[in-house]
mmCIF file of the C-alpha atoms, coordinates in Angstrom:
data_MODEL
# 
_entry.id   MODEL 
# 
loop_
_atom_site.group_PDB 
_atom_site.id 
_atom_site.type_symbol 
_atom_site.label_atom_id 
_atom_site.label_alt_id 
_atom_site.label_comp_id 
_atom_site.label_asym_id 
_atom_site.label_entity_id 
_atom_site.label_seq_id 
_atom_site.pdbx_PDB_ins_code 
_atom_site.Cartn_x 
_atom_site.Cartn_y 
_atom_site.Cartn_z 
_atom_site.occupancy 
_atom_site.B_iso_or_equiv 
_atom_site.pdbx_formal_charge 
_atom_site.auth_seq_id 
_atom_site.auth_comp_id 
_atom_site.auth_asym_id 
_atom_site.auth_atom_id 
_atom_site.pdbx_PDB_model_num 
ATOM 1  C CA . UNK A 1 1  ? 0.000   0.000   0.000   1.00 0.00 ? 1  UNK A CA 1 
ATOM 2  C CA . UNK A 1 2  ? 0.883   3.585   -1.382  1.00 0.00 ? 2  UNK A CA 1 
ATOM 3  C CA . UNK A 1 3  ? 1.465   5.654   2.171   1.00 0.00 ? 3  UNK A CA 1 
ATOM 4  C CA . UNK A 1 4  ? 3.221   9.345   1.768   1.00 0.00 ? 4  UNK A CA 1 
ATOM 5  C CA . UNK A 1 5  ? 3.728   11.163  5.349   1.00 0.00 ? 5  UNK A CA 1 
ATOM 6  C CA . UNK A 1 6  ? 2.967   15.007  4.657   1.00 0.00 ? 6  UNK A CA 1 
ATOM 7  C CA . UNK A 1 7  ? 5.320   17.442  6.326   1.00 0.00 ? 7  UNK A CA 1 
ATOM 8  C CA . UNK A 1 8  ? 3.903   20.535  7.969   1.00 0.00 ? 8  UNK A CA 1 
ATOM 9  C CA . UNK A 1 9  ? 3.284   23.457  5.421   1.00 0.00 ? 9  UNK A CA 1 
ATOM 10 C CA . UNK A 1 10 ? 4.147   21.209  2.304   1.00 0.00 ? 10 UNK A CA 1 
ATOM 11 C CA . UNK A 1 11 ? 3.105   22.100  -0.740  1.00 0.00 ? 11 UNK A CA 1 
ATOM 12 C CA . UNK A 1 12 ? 0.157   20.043  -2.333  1.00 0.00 ? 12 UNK A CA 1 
ATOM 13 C CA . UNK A 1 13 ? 1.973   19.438  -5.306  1.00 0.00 ? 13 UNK A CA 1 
ATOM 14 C CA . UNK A 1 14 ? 4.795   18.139  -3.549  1.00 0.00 ? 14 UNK A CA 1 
ATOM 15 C CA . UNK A 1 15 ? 3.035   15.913  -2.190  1.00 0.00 ? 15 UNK A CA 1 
ATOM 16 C CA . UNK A 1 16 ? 1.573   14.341  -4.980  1.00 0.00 ? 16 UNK A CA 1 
ATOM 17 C CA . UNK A 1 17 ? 4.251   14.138  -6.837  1.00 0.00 ? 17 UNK A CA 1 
ATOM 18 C CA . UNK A 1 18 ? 6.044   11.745  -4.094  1.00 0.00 ? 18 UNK A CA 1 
ATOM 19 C CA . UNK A 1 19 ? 2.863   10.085  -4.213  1.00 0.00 ? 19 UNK A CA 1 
ATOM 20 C CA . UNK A 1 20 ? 2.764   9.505   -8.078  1.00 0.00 ? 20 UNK A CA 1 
ATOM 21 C CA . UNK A 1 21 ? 5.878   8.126   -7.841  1.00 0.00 ? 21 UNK A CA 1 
ATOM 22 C CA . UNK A 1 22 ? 5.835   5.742   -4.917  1.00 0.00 ? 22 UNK A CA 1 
ATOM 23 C CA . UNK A 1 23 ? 2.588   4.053   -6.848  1.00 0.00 ? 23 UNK A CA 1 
ATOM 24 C CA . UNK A 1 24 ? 4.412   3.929   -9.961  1.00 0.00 ? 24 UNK A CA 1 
ATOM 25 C CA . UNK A 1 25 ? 7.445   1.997   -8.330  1.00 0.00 ? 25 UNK A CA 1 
ATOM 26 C CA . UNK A 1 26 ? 4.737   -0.631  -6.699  1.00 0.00 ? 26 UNK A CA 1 
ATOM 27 C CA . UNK A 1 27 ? 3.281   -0.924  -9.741  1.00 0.00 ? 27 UNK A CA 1 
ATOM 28 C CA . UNK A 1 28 ? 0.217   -0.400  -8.682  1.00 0.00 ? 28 UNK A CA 1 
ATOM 29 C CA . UNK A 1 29 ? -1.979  1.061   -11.326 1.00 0.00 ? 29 UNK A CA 1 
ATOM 30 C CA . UNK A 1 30 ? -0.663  -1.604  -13.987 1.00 0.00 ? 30 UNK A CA 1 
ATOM 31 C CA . UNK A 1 31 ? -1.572  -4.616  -11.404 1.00 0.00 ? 31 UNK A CA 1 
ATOM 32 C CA . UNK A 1 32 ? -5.675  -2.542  -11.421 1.00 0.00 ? 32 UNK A CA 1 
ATOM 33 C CA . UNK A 1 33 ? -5.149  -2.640  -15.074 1.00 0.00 ? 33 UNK A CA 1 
ATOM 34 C CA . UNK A 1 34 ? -4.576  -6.503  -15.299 1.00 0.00 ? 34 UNK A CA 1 
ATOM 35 C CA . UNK A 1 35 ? -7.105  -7.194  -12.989 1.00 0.00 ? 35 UNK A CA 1 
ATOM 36 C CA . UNK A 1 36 ? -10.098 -4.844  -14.587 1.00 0.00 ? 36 UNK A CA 1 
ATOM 37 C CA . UNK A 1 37 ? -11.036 -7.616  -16.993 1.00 0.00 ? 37 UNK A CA 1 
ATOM 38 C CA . UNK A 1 38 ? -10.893 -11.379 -16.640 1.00 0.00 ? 38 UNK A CA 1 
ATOM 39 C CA . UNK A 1 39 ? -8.251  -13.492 -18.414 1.00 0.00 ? 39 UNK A CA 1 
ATOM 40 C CA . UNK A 1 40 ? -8.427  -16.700 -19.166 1.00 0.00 ? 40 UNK A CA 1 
ATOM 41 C CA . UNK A 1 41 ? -5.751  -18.937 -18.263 1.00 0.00 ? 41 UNK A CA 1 
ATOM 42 C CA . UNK A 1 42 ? -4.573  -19.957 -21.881 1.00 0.00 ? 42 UNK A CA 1 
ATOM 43 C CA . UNK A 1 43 ? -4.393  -15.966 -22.701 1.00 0.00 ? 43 UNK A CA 1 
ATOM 44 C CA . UNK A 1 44 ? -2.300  -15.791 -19.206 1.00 0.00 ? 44 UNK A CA 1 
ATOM 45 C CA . UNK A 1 45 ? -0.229  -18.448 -20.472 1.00 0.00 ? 45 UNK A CA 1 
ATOM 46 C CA . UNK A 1 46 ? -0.048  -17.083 -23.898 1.00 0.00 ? 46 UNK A CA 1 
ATOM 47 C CA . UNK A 1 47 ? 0.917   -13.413 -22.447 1.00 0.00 ? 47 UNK A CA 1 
ATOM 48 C CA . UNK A 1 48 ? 3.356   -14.974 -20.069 1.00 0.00 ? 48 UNK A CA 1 
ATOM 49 C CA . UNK A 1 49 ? 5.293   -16.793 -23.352 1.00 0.00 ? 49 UNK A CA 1 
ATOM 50 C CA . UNK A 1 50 ? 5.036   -13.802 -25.285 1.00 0.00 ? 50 UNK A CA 1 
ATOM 51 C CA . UNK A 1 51 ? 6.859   -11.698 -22.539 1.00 0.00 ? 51 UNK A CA 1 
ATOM 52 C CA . UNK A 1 52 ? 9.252   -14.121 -21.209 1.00 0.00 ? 52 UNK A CA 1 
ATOM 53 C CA . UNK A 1 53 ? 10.105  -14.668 -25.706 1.00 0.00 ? 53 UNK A CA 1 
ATOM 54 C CA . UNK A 1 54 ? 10.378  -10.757 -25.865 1.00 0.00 ? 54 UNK A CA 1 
ATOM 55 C CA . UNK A 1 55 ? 13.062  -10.625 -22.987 1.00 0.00 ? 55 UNK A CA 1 
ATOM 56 C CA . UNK A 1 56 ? 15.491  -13.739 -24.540 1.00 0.00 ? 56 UNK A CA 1 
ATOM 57 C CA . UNK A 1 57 ? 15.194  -11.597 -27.057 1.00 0.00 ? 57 UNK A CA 1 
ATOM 58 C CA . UNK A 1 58 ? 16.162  -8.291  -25.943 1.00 0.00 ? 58 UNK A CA 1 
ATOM 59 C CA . UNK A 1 59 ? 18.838  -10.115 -24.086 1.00 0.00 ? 59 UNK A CA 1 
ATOM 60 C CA . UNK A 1 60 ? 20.093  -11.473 -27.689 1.00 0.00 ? 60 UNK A CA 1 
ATOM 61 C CA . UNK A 1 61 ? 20.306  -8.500  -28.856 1.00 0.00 ? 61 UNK A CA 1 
ATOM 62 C CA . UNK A 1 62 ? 21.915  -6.842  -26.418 1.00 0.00 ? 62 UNK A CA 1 
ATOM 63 C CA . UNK A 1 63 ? 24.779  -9.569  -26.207 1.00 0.00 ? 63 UNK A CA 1 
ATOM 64 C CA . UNK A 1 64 ? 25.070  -9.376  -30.095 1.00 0.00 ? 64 UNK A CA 1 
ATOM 65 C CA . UNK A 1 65 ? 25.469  -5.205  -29.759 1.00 0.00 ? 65 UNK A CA 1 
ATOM 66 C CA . UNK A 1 66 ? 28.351  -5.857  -27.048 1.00 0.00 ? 66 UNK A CA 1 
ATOM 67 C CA . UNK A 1 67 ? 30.540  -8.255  -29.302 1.00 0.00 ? 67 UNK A CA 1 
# 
């Protein structure tokens, strides 16, 4: 959970910012994203193959780049 301690006679903004930011780094608003519809498990399968396929592959080309 998302808690930011406000600081007597902070800015608003300030604070929301932090805020903002500590949600993004919890990944918080992608997790209500993938949860607003239901998935089946072959399409969570499916999505997990596709993603774990897209990283071997960034990781290929990465280690072709360095040599």
């Amino acid at each position: 959970m998302a808690v930011v301690v406000v600081g007597e006679n902070e800015p608003f903004e300030k604070v929301l910012r932090r805020f903002k930011r500590v949600v993004e780094q919890e990944g918080i608003l992608t997790e209500v994203k993938r949860r607003e519809f239901y998935e089946k498990p072959s399409q969570k399968k499916k999505r997990k193959e596709r993603a774990m396929r897209k990283r071997l592959l960034k990781a290929l080309k990465k280690k072709k780049n360095m040599l």
